[in-house]
C-alpha positions in Angstrom: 0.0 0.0 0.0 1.7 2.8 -1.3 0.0 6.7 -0.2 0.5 9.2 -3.1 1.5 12.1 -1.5 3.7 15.1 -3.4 6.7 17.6 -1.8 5.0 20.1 0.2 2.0 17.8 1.4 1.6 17.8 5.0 1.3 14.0 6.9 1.0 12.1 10.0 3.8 9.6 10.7 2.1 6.5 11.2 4.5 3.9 12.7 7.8 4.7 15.0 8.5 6.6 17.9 6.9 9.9 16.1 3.6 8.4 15.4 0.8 10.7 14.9 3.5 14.0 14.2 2.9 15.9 11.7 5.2 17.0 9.1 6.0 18.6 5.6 7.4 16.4 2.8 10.5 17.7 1.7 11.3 15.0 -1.4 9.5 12.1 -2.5 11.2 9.0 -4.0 10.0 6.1 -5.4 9.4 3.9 -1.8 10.3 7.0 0.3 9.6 10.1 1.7 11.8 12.4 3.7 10.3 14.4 5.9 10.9 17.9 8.1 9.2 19.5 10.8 11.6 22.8 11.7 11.9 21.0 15.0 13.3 17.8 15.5 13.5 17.3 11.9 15.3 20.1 10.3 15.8 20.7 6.5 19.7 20.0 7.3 18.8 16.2 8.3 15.4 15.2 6.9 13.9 12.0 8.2 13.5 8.8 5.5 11.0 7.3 5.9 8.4 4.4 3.7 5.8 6.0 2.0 3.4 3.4 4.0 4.4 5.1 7.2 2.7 8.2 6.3 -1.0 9.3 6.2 -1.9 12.8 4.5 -2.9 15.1 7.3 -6.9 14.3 7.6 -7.8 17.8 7.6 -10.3 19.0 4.5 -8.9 21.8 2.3 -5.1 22.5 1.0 -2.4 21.3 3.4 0.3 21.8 0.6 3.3 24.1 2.1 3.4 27.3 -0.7 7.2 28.3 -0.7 8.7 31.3 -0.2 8.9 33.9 -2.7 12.3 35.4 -3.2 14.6 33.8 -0.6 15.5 30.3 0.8 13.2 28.2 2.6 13.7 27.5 6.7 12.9 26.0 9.2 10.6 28.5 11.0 8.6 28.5 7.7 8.0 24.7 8.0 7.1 24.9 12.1 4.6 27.8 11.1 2.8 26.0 8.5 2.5 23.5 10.2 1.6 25.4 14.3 -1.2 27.4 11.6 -2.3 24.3 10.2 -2.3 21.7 13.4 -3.5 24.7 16.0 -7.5 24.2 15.4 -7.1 20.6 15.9 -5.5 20.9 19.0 -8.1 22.5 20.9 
């Protein structure tokens, strides 16, 4: 079972030790995503991990990270998507 998601798409990990985090997909590969969250997970060390591990985020609407428009992307970028995205949820 393979989930289609795309770079920028926002998921839950579903298996390992940071099940049910959220984060952005930085690069998709064939079996693989790697994934960031600005926290744990920064853009300098991305985590690998199988697509099957991964849920899109089960929120209706866009969840697809928009990048920057005339500089680099960080790390606070990807923790305020995903803080503006995950903060309704939470309460």
């Amino acid at each position: 079972m393979s989930v289609d998601v795309t770079v920028g798409d926002l998921v839950v990990s579903r298996a390992g030790r940071d099940k049910g985090r959220p984060f952005v997909v930085l690069r998709a590969e064939e079996g693989f995503v790697y994934l960031v969250d600005g926290d744990l997970r920064r853009l300098s060390k991305p985590k690998k991990k199988k697509r099957m591990h991964v849920k899109p985020y089960p929120k209706k609407g866009s969840c697809r990270m928009e990048l920057p428009e005339g500089r680099p992307l960080c790390d606070a970028d990807i923790r305020k998507h995903i803080a503006a995205l995950t903060a309704a949820d939470e309460i």
